[in-house]
KOLTI-862877 format. One record per residue (C-alpha): residue number from 1; z, y, x. Coordinates in nm, 2 decimals. Example, Ala and Ser with C-alpha at 12.3 -4.5 7.8 and 13.67 -1.06 7.14 Angstrom:
ATOM|num|w|v|u
ATOM|1|0.78|-0.45|1.23
ATOM|2|0.71|-0.11|1.37
! end
This chain:
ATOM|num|w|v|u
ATOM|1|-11.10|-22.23|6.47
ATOM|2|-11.07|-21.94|6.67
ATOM|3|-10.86|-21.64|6.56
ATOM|4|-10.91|-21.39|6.82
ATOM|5|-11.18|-21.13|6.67
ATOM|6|-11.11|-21.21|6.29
ATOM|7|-10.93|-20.93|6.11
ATOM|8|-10.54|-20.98|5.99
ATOM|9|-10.46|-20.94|5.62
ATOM|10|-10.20|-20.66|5.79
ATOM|11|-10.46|-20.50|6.02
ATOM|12|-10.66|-20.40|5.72
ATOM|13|-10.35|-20.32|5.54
ATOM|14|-10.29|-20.02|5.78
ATOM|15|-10.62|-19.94|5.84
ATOM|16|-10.61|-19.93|5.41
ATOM|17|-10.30|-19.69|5.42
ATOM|18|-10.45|-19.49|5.66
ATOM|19|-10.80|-19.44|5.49
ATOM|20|-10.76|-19.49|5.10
ATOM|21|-10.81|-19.21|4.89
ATOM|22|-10.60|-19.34|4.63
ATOM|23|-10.28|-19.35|4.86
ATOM|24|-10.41|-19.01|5.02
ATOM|25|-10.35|-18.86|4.67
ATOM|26|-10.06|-18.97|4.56
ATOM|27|-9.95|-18.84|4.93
ATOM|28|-10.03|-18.54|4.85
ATOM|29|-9.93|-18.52|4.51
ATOM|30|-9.52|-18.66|4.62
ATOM|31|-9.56|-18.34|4.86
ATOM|32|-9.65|-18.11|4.58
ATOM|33|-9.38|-18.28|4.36
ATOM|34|-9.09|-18.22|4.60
ATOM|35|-9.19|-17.85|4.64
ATOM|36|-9.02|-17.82|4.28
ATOM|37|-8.66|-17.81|4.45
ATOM|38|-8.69|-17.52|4.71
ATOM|39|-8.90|-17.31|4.39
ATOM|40|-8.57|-17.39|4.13
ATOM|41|-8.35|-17.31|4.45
ATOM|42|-8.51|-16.98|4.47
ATOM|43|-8.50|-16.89|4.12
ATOM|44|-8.12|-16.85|4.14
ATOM|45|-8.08|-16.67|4.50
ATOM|46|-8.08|-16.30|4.50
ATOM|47|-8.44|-16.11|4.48
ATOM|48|-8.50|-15.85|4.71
ATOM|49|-8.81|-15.62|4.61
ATOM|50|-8.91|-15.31|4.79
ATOM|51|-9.14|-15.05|4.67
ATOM|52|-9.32|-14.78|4.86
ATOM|53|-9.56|-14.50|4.72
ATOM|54|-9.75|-14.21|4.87
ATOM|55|-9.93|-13.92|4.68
ATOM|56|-10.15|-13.67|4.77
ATOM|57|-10.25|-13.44|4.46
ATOM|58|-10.47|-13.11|4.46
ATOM|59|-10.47|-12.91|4.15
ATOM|60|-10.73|-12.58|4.12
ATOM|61|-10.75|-12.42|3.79
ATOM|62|-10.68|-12.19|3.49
ATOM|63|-10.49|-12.16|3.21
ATOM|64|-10.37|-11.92|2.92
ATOM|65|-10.11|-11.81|2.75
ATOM|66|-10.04|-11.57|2.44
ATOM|67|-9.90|-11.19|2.53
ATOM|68|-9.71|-11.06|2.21
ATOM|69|-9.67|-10.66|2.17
ATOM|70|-9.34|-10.59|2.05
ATOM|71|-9.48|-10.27|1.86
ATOM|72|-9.82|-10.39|1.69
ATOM|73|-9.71|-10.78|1.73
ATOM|74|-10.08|-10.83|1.84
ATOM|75|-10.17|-11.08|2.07
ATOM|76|-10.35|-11.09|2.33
ATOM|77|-10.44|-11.41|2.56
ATOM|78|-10.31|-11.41|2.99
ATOM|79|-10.55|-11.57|3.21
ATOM|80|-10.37|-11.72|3.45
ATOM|81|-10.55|-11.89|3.78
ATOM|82|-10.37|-12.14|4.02
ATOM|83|-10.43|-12.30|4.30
ATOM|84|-10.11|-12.63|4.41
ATOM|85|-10.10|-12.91|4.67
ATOM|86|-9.85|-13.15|4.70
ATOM|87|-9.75|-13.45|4.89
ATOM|88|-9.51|-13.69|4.72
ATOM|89|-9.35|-13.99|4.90
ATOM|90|-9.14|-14.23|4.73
ATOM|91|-8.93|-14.54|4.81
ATOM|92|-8.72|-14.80|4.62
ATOM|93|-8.53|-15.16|4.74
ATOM|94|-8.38|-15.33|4.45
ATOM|95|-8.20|-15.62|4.48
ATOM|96|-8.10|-15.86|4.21
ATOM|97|-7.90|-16.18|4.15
ATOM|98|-7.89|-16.37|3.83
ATOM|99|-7.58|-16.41|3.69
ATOM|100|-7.60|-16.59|3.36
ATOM|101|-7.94|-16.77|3.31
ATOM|102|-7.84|-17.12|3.19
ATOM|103|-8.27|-17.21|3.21
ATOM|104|-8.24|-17.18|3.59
ATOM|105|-8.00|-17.38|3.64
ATOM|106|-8.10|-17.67|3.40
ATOM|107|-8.48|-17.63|3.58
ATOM|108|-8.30|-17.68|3.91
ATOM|109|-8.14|-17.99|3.79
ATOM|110|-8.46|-18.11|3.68
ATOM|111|-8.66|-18.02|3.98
ATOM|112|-8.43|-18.30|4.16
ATOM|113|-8.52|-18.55|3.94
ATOM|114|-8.88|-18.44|3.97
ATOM|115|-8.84|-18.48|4.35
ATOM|116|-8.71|-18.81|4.32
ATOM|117|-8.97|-18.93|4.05
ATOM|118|-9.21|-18.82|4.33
ATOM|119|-9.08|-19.04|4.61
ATOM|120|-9.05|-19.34|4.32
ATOM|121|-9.43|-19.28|4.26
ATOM|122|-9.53|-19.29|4.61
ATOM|123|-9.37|-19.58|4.69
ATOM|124|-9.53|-19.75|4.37
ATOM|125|-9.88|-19.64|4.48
ATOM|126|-9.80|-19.79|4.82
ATOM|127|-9.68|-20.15|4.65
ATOM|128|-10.02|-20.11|4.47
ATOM|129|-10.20|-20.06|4.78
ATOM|130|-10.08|-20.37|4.93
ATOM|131|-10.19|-20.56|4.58
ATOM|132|-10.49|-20.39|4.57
ATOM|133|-10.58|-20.49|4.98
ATOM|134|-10.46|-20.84|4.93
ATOM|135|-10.64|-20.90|4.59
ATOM|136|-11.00|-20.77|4.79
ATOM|137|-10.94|-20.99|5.08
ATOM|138|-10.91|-21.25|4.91
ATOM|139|-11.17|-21.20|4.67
ATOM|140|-11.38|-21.15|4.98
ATOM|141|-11.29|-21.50|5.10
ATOM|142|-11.35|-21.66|4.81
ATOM|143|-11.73|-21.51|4.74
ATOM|144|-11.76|-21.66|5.11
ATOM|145|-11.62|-22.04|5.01
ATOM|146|-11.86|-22.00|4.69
ATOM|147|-12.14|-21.91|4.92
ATOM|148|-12.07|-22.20|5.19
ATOM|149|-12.01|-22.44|4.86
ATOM|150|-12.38|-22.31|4.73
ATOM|151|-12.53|-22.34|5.07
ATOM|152|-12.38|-22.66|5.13
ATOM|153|-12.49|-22.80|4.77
ATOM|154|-12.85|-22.64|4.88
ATOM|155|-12.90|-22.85|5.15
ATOM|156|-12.80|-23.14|5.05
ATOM|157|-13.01|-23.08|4.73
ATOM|158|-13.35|-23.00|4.94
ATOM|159|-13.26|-23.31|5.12
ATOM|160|-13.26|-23.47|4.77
ATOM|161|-13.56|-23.37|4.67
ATOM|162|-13.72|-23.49|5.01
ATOM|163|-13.59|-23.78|4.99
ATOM|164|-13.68|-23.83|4.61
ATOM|165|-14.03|-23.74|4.70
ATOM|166|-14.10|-24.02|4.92
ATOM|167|-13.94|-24.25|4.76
ATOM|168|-14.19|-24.19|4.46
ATOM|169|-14.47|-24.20|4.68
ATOM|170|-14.41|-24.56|4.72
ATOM|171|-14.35|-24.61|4.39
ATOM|172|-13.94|-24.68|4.42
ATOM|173|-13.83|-24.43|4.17
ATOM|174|-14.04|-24.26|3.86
ATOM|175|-14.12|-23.87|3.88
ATOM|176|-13.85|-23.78|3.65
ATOM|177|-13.63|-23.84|3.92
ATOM|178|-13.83|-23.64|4.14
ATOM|179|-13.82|-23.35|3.87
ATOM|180|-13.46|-23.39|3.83
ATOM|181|-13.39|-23.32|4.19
ATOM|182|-13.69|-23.06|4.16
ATOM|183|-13.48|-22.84|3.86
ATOM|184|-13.17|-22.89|4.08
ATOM|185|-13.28|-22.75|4.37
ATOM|186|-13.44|-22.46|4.20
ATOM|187|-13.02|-22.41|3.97
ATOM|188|-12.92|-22.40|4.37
ATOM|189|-13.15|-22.15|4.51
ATOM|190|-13.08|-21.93|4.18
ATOM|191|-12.65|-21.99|4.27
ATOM|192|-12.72|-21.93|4.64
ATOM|193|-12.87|-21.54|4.57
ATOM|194|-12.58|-21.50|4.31
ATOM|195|-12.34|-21.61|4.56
ATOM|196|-12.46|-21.38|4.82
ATOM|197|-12.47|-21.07|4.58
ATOM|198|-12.14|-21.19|4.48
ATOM|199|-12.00|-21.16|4.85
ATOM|200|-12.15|-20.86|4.92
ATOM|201|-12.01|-20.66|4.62
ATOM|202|-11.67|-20.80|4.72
ATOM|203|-11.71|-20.67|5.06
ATOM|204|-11.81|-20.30|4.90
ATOM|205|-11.44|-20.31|4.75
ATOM|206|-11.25|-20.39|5.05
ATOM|207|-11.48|-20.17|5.25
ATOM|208|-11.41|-19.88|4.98
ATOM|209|-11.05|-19.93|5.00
ATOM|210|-11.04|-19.91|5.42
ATOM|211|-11.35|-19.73|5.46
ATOM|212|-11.49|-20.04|5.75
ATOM|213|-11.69|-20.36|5.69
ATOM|214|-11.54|-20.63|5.84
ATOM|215|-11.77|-20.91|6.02
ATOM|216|-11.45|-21.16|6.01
ATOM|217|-11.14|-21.23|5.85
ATOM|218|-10.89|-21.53|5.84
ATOM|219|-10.83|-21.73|5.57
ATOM|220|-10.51|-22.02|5.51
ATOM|221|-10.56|-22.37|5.63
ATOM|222|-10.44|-22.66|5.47
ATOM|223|-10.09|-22.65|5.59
ATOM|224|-10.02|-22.35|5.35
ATOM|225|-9.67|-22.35|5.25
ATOM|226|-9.63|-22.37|4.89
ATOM|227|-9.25|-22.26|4.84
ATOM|228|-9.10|-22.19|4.48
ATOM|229|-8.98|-21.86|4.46
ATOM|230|-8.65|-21.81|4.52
ATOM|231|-8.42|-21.80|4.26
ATOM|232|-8.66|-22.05|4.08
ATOM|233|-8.56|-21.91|3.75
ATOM|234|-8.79|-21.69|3.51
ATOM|235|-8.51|-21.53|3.32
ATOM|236|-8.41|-21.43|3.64
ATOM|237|-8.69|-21.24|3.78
ATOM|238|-8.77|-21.06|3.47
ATOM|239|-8.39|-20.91|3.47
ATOM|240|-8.47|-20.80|3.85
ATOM|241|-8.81|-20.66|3.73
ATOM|242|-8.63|-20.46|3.42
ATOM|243|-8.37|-20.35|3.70
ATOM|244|-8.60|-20.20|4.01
ATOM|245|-8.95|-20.23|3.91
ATOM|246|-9.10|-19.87|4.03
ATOM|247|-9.33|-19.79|3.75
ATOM|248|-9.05|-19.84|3.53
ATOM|249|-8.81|-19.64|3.70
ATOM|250|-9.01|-19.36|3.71
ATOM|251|-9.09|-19.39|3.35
ATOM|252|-8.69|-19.34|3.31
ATOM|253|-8.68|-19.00|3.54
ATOM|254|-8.99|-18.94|3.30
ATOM|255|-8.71|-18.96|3.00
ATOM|256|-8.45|-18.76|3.14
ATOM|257|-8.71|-18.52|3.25
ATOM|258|-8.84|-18.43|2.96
ATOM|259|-8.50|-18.42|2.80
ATOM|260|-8.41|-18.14|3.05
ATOM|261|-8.73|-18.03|2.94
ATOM|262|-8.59|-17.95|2.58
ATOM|263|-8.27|-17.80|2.74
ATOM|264|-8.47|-17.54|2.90
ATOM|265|-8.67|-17.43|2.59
ATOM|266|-8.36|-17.37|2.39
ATOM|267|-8.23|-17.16|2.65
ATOM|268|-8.49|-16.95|2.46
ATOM|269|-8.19|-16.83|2.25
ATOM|270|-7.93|-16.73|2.53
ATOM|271|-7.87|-16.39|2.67
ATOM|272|-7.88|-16.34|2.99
ATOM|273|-7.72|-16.12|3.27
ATOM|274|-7.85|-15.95|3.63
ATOM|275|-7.71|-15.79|3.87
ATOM|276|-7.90|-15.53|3.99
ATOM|277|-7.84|-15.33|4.31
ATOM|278|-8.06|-15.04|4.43
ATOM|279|-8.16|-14.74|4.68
ATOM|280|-8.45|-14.51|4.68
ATOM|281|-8.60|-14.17|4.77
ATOM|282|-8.77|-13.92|4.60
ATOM|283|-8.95|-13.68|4.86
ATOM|284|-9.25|-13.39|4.67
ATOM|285|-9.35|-13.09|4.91
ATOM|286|-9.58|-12.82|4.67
ATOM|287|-9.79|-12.58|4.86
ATOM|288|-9.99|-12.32|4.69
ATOM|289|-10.00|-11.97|4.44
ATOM|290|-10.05|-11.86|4.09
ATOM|291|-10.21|-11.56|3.95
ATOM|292|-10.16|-11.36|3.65
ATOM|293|-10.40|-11.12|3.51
ATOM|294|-10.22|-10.87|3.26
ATOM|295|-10.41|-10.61|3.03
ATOM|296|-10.47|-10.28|3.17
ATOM|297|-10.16|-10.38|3.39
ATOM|298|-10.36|-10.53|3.70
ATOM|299|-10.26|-10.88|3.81
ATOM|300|-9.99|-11.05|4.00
ATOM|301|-9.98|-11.33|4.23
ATOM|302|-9.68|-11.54|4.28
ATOM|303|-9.62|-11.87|4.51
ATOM|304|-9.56|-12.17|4.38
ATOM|305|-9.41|-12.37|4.69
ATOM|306|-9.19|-12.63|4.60
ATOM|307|-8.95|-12.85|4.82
ATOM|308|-8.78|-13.19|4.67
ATOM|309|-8.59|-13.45|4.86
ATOM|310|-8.37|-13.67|4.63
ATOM|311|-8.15|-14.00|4.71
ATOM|312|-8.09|-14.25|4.41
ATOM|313|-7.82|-14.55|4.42
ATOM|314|-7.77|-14.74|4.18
ATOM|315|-7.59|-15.07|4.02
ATOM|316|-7.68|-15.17|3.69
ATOM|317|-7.56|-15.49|3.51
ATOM|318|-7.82|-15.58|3.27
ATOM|319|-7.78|-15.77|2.94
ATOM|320|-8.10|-15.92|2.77
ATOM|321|-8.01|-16.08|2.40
ATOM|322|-8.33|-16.20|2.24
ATOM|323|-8.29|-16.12|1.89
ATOM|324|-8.65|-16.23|1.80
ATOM|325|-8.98|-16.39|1.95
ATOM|326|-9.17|-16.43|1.66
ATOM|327|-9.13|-16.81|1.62
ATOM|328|-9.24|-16.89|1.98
ATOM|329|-8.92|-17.03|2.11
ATOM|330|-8.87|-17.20|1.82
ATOM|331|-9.18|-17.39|1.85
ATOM|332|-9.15|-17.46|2.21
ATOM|333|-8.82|-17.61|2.16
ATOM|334|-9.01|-17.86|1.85
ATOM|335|-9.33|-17.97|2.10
ATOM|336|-9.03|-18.02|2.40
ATOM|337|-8.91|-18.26|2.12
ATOM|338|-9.23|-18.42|2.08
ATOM|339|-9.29|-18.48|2.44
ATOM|340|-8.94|-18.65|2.48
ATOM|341|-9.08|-18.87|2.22
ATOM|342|-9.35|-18.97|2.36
ATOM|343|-9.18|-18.99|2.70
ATOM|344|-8.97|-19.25|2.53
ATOM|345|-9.23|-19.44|2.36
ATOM|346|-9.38|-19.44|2.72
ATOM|347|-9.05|-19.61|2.90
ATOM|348|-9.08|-19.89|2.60
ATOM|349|-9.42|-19.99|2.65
ATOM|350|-9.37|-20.00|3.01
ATOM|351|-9.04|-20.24|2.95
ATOM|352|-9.27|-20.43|2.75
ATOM|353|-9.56|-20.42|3.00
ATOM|354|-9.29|-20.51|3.33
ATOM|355|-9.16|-20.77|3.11
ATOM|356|-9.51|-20.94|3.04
ATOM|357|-9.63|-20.88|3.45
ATOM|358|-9.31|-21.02|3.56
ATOM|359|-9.31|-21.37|3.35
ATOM|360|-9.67|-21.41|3.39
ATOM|361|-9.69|-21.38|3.79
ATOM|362|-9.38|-21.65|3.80
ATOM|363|-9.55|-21.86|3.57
ATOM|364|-9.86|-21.86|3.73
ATOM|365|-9.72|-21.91|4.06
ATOM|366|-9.55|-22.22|3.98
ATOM|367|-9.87|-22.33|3.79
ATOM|368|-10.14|-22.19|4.09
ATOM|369|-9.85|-22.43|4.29
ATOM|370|-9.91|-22.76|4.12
ATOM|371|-10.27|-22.64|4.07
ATOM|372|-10.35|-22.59|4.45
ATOM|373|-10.16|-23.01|4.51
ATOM|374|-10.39|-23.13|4.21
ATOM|375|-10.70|-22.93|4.35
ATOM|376|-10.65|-23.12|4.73
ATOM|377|-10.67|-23.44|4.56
ATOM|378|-10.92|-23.39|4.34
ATOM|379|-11.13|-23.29|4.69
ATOM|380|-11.05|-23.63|4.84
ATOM|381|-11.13|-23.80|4.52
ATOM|382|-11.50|-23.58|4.48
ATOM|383|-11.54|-23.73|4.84
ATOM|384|-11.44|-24.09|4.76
ATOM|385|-11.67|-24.02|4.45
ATOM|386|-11.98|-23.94|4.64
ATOM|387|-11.99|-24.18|4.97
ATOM|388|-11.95|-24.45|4.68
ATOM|389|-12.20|-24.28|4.45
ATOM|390|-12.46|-24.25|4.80
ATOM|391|-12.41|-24.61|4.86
ATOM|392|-12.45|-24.71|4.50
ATOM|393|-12.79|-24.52|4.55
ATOM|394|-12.89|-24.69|4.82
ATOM|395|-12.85|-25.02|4.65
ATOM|396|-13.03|-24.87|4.35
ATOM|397|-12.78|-24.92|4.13
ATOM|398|-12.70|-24.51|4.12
ATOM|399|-12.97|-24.26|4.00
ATOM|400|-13.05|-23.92|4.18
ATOM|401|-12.88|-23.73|3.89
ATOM|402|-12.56|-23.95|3.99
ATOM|403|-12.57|-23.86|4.36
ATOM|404|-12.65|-23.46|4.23
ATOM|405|-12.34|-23.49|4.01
ATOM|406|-12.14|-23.62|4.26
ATOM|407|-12.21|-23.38|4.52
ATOM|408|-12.16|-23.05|4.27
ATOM|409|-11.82|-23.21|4.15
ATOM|410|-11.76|-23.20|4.53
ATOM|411|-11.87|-22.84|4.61
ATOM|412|-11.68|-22.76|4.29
ATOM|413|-11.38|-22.91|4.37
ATOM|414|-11.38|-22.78|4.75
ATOM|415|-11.41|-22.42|4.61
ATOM|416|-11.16|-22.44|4.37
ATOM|417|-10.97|-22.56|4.59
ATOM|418|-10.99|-22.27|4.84
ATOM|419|-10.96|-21.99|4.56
ATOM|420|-10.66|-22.16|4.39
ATOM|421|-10.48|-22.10|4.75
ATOM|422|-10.60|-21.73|4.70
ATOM|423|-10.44|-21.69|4.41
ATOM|424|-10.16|-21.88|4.49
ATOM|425|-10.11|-21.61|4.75
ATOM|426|-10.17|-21.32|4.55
ATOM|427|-9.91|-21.43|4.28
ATOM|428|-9.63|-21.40|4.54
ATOM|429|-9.70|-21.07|4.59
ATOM|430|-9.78|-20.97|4.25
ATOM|431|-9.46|-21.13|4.14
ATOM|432|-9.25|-20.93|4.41
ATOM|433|-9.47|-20.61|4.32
ATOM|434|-9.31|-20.65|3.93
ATOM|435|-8.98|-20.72|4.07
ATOM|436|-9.02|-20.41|4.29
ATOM|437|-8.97|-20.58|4.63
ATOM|438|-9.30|-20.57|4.75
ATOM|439|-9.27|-20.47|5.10
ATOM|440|-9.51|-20.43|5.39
ATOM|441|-9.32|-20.73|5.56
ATOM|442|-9.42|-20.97|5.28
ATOM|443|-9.79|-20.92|5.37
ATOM|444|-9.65|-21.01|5.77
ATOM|445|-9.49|-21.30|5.60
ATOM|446|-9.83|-21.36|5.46
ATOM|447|-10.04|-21.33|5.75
ATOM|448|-9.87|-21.58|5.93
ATOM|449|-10.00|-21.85|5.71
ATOM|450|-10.39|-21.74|5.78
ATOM|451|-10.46|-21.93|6.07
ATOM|452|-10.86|-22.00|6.04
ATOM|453|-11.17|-21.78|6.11
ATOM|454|-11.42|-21.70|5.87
ATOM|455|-11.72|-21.49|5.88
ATOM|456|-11.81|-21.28|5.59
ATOM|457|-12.17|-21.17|5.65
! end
């Protein structure tokens, strides 16, 4: 078989990592994620605000006021018109540095460990991404084998049934036979459309995952290693798994997250000092006149000009005690409680879930490993089986349903046969995903064992 145009379990690998959503987005979201630390950092650096405002106000109106005589104490209302504009300009820079807020410094210890539960879920989505590529090229292989097996048993049925139908034109067999080979042909047409659907659907998921269909790809021979995993203990693997499986470890930042996350909430209750540093200017020009109209006294007019230019420095040292919220902080602190609850409940039912994925991807590697040794010779058997059931045949002492038999136990056999190498395969890297080892070399490692050309359309 020829290798040269086929596409490598690795080549689709990178062309996956390049173009799948899924690892796209967790990207993107480990990016966000690590943007935590630099925000906490800034929280407890000094804050620099400045503050700049012009005004420009026009006032035009009148007023009144009450005149009292001395001698009849009789009132008498002042009109007073006036006419004022002003220009104010003012300026402030403020600075201010925290100097005891315990929550910012708690949310900048947790923002670490958000950083680094990012970077732990990044590289679990990329383990998952080689799973996820292996598992569909594979699955694509195997909807091909069960397509060649159905094809394969197609032929040979319509040759059957050809050669049942002469055969009972001359009278050497009765028509049941010729029916029985009639109704098999008909279960194979009916398995060959399945199979084909069957491939193509498989192809959809690889081609969703890399965003290409792929014409070729290579598949193992029969010189496939089958090595026991080393050490070749279950206990073993399961204590690694417990130990550096991703999804686990980030479960555990998870915990100590939301522990932090308590921390900060009861911080609700702690006073809290600043530092505050700052400068301004207050600068008001007033232009304009007022006047006065007196009873039987005339009026007078009078300016009203106005000149202000002040400087302000100040440092203030500030000291917030929250005496009460209303419940709030109370509250916040009981549903931080909660959440560390549930963030623990979390970490033990993914123990429990590691533990299960770690014991059953040994175990069925060893058993896919005895399986694929049993499924080779139960190949050469089916083909054993069915020269000696075709000669039997010939003879007459074997029946058409006999030679049908034979051959489907064949193409059965021959498929299983090629999946249970699959799997085989994907159980070594499932087993090193658990154990949190899974790298992109293993799939290298992997690749060099597919050394046969397949097409898939």
């Amino acid at each position: 078989f020829s290798t040269a145009s086929a596409e490598s379990l690795i080549e689709v690998y990178e062309r996956a990592r390049i173009s799948d959503p899924q690892i796209r987005e967790a990207d993107a979201l480990r990016l966000a994620n690590r943007e935590a630390l630099p925000q906490s950092r800034s929280a407890l650096l000094p804050q620099i605000d400045f503050n700049y405002t012009y005004q420009e106000q026009d006032q035009d109106g009148s007023s009144s006021f009450l005149q009292v005589n001395q001698e009849t104490l009789e009132t008498t209302p002042v009109p007073r018109d006036f006419n004022e504009d002003s220009d104010t300009e003012t300026w402030r820079l403020e600075l201010r540095q925290s100097v005891f807020r315990w929550d910012r410094w708690v949310q900048y210890r947790r923002s670490e460990k958000v950083a680094a539960q990012a970077e732990i879920d990044y590289s679990a989505a990329q383990q998952d991404l080689m799973l996820r590529v292996s598992a569909r090229y594979f699955n694509v292989l195997a909807a091909k084998d069960t397509l060649d097996s159905a094809e394969a048993a197609l032929e040979s049925t319509a040759r059957q049934l050809e050669q049942a139908e002469k055969r009972f034109e001359v009278g050497l067999i009765a028509i049941t036979d010729v029916q029985e080979a009639q109704a098999a042909y008909d279960n194979t047409v009916a398995a060959v459309i399945a199979a084909k659907r069957d491939l193509a659907t498989a192809a959809e998921f690889l081609r969703e995952i890399t965003g290409e269909s792929y014409a070729e790809l290579q598949q193992p021979g029969d010189d496939l290693p089958l090595a026991i995993p080393l050490p070749a203990d279950e206990d073993a693997w399961v204590d690694r798994s417990l130990e550096q499986n991703l999804t686990l470890l980030s479960s555990r930042v998870n915990l100590d997250i939301a522990s932090d996350d308590i921390k900060i909430q009861r911080t609700g209750y702690y006073p809290t000092i600043d530092l505050v540093a700052s400068t301004g200017n207050f600068d008001q020009t007033t232009d304009g006149d007022s006047t006065t109209v007196f009873p039987n006294a005339g009026s007078i007019t009078s300016p009203t000009d106005s000149d202000a230019d002040i400087d302000t420095d100040s440092i203030q040292l500030q000291l917030n005690v929250p005496l009460f919220q209303g419940g709030r902080v109370r509250s916040n602190v009981r549903e931080a409680v909660y959440r560390q609850r549930a963030a623990k409940e979390r970490l033990e039912r993914v123990m429990r879930e590691t533990e299960r994925e770690s014991r059953d991807a040994y175990l069925s590697l060893m058993a896919e490993i005895s399986r694929v040794k049993a499924l080779r010779r139960a190949v050469e058997s089916s083909q054993t089986a069915l020269e000696a059931t075709e000669a039997g045949f010939e003879v007459g002492t074997r029946t058409t349903v006999d030679v049908l038999d034979a051959r489907r136990r064949l193409f059965e056999s021959e498929t299983n046969y090629a999946r249970s190498k699959y799997d085989y395969i994907v159980n070594i890297i499932r087993l090193k995903q658990a154990a949190g080892i899974l790298s992109p070399r293993d799939l290298m490692e992997v690749d060099g064992w597919l050394n046969q050309s397949v097409a898939t359309r």
